[in-house]
C-alpha positions as CSV (number, residue, x, y, z in Angstrom):
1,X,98.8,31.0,127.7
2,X,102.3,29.8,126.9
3,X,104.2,28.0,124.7
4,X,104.6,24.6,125.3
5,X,107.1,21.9,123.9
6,X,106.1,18.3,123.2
7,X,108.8,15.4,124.2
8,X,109.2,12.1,123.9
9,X,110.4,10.1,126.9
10,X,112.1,7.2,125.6
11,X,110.5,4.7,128.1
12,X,107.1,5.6,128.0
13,X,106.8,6.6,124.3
14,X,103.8,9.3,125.2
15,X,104.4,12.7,124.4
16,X,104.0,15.0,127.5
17,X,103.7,18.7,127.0
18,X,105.9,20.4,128.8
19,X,105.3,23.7,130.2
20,X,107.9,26.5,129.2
21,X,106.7,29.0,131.4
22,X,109.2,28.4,134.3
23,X,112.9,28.6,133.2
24,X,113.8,26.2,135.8
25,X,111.2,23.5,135.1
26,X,113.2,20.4,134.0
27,X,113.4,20.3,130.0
28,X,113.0,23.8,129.7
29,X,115.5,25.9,127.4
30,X,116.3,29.1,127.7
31,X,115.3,29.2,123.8
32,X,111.9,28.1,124.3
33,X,111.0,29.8,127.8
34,X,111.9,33.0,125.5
35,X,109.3,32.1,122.9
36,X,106.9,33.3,125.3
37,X,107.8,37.1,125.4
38,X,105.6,38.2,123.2
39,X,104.7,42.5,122.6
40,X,102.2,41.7,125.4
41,X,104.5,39.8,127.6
42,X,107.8,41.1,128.7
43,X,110.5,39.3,130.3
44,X,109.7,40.2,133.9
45,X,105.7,39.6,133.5
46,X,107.0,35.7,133.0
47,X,109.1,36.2,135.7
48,X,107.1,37.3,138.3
49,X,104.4,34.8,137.4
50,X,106.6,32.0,137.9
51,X,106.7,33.2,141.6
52,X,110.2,33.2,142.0
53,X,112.5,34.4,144.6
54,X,114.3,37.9,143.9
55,X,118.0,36.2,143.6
56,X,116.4,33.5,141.0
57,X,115.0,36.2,138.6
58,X,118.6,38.1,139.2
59,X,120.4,35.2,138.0
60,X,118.0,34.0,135.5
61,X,117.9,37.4,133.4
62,X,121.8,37.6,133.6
63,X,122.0,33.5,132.1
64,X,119.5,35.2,129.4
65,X,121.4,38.0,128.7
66,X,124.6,35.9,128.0
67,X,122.5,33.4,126.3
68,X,121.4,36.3,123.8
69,X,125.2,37.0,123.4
70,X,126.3,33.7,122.6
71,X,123.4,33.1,120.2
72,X,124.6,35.7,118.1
């Protein structure tokens, strides 16, 4: 169960729900794929179940940690 985010494609004009699971599916910020940490959820548990490699989840939680900084 995750959150997901509906968007528009301008072509089509169908809304397609995009799945914010994955930080690096297209679309996906880093602002939505945190909605999904929950008390329940933590960080890595999203991590992991996007099965990604050990130098993606390295680089994703330092681009999340800056993000956090900036967004304050």
């Amino acid at each position: 169960m995750g959150v997901t985010t509906e968007k528009t494609p301008k072509k089509e004009g169908v809304k397609v729900k995009l799945d914010t699971k994955n930080p690096f599916n297209k679309g996906v910020s880093y602002e939505a794929f945190l909605k999904n940490v929950t008390k329940t959820v933590t960080l890595d548990d999203l991590l992991k179940k996007a099965d990604l490699t050990t130098d993606q989840i390295k680089w994703v939680k330092l681009e999340i940690e800056q993000f956090k900084k900036n967004k304050k």
